[in-house]
N, C-alpha and C positions, 0 to 999 in steps of 0.2 A: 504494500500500500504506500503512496508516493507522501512523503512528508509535505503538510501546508505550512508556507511559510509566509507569518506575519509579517505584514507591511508599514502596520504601524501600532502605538500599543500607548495608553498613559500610564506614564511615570511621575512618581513623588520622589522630589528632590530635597533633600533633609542637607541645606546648607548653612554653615559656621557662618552667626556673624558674630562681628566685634567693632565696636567703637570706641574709640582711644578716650575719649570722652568722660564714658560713662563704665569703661571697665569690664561689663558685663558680657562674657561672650554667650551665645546662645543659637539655640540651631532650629532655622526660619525653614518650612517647608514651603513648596511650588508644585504644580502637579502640571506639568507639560506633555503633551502628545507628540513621539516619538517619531519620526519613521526612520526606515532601516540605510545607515550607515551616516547617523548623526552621531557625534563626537560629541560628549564631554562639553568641551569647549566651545561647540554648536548651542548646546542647548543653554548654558549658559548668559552666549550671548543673547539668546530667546529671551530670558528672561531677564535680563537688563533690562533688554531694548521695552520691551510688553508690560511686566511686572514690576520692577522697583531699577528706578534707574541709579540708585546710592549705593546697588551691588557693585562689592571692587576684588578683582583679579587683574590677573597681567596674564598678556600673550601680545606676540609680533608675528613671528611666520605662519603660525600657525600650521607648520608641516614638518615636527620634529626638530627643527636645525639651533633654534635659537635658545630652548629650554627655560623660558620665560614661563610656562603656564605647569609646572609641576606646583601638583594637588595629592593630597591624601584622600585619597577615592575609593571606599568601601573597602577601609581598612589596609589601603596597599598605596605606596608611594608610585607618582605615575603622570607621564605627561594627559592633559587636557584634549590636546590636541589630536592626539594620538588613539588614544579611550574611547571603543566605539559603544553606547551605548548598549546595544543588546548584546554587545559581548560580554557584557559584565552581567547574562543571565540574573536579575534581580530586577524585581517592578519598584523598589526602594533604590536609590543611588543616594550615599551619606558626602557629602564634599566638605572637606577642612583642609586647612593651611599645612605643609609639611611638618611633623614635629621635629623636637629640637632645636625650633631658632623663635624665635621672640614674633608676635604680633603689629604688624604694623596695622592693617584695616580687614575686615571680613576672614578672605583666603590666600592676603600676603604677607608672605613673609616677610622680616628682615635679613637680607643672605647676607650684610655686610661679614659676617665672621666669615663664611666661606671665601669671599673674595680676600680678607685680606692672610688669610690661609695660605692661601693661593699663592696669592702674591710674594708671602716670604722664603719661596723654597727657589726663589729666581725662576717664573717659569719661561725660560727664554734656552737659547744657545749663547753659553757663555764662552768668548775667548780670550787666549791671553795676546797675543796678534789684537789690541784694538787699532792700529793703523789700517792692517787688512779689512775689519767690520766697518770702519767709516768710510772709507772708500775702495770697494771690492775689487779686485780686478779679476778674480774667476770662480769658480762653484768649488764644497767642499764635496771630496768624495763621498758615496755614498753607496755601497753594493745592495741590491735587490734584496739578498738576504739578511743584508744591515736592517734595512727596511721594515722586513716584513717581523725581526723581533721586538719591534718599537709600534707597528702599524697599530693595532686594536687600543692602543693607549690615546691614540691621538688623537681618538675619537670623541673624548668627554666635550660637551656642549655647557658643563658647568651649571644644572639645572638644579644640585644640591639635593636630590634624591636619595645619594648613598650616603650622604654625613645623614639627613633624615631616619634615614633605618638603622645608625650604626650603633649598640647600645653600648658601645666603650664613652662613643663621643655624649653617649647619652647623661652619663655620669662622671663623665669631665671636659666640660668647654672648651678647657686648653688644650687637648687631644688636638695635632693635625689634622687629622681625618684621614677618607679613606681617597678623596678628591684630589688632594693636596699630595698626601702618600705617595698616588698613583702616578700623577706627573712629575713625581721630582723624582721617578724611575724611570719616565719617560726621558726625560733631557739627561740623567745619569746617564743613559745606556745608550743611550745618540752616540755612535761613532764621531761627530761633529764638536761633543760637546766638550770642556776641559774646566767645569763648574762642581766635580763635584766634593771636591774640600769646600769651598763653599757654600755647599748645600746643607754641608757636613752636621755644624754646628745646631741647625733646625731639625735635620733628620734624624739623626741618633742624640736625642734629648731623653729627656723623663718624660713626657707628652710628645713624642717623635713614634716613630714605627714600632719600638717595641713595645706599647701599650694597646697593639691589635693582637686579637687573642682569636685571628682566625676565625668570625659566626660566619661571612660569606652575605651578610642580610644587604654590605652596599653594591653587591654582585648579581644578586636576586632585582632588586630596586633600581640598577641603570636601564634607563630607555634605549639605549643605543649598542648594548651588550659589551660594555667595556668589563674586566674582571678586576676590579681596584685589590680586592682582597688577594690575587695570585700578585700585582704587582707589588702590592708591600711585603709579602714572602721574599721577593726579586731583589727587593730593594735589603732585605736585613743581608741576605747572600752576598749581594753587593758589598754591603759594608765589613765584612765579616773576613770575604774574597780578599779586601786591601790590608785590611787590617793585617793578615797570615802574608801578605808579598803573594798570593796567586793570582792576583785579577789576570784575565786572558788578555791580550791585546795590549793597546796605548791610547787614552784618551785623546783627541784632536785631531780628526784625520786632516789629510791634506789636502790640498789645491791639487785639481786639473790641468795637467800642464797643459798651453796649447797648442792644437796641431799644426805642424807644420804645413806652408804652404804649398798644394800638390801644382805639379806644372803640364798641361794642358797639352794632351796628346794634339799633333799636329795634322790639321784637316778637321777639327772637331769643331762646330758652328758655337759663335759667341751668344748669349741668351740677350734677349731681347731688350728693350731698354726699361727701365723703372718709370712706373706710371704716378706712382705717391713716391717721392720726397719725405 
């Protein structure tokens, strides 16, 4: 017998709000009619625009990239944008603000901790060449397979998902996180990179990597499938690697030399002239 499948269906939406105001958070119902491959953040916006327009969230792309609209969505940290209503099988949808970070209005939060997390692990390529970095004259090497053990880290959108689920960071704010962790294993392990004695002093702290105790909840919680929890494993080996004189390799690869200029078998037609300037 062929499954029917609904087209459209109402939903009660059991939304957090908060007013800085008055203190009180408290959670507002909406009852919106669904149909099939409405987002989260669709409906949402429904209900702004129709129903109370003082309702406050954040989104911009609205197609996973920007990680602006992560919500705590029937009990699971999770982009907006992304969250197809009927995938979440429930005629009830509960929406609150990520836990773990402070109340700014409704269902946002304040990520300033995440950012300036961030921020202090350098997340850049750092070199000791800064003549070469302000005025480059060629790319640094970089082999495919350099690449591809760095690739899935470079993926974080910064949506604060995985600090949200991580219950170390839950019961110590000073915790880096698993965000911060992840990227300052990213730029370590960058063949490019020659930052990480300077990372050093944030990363192997008392609130640095060795205060993850491995639950995997900010690996569960990425939208974008990043493993933050394998790359803070990555990162203690790292540090552990140097410490003992084995690290494999040598921090800062090099410049591309360039190639020399080939000379032009004779009888072979000149290419035509440059149209742009």
């Amino acid at each position: 017998m062929k499954k029917i499948e609904i087209e459209s269906k109402m939903i009660n939406f059991k939304i957090l709000r908060f007013n800085p105001d008055d203190g009180k958070p408290d959670l507002k119902e909406y009852k919106v009619e669904i149909k099939k491959g409405t987002t989260v953040l669709d409906a949402l916006i429904f209900i702004k625009e129709n129903f109370d327009p003082t309702l406050s969230f954040r989104y911009s792309c609205r197609m996973g990239v920007c990680g602006s609209c992560g919500m705590f969505i029937n009990g699971l940290p999770a982009l907006a944008c992304q969250t197809q209503v009927f995938h979440l099988e429930s005629d009830t949808v509960e929406i609150k603000p990520l836990p773990n970070y402070e109340i700014i209005r409704d269902v946002v939060p304040d990520l300033e901790p995440l950012f300036c997390k961030h921020r202090d692990i350098k997340p850049f390529i750092v070199r000791k060449d800064e003549k070469e970095l302000e005025n480059p004259t060629n790319e640094y090497k970089m082999s495919p397979e350099e690449l591809e053990n760095i690739s899935q880290f470079t993926y974080c959108i910064k949506c604060g998902s995985c600090l949200s689920a991580c219950p170390t960071y839950a019961t110590d704010s000073e915790f880096l996180g698993p965000q911060a962790l992840a990227q300052a294993y990213r730029y370590t392990a960058d063949v490019r990179d020659e930052g990480f004695k300077e990372r050093l002093n944030v990363v192997d702290s008392p609130h640095g990597c060795w205060r993850c105790h491995y639950a995997s909840a900010c690996t569960q919680a990425c939208p974008k499938g990043v493993d933050p929890a394998l790359a803070i494993q990555l990162m203690k080996r790292e540090i552990i690697f140097r410490m003992l004189g084995i690290k494999k390799g040598k921090d800062g690869a090099g410049l591309y030399s360039t190639p020399k200029e080939k000379k032009i078998r004779e009888g072979t037609p000149s290419p035509p002239e440059r149209t742009v300037k």
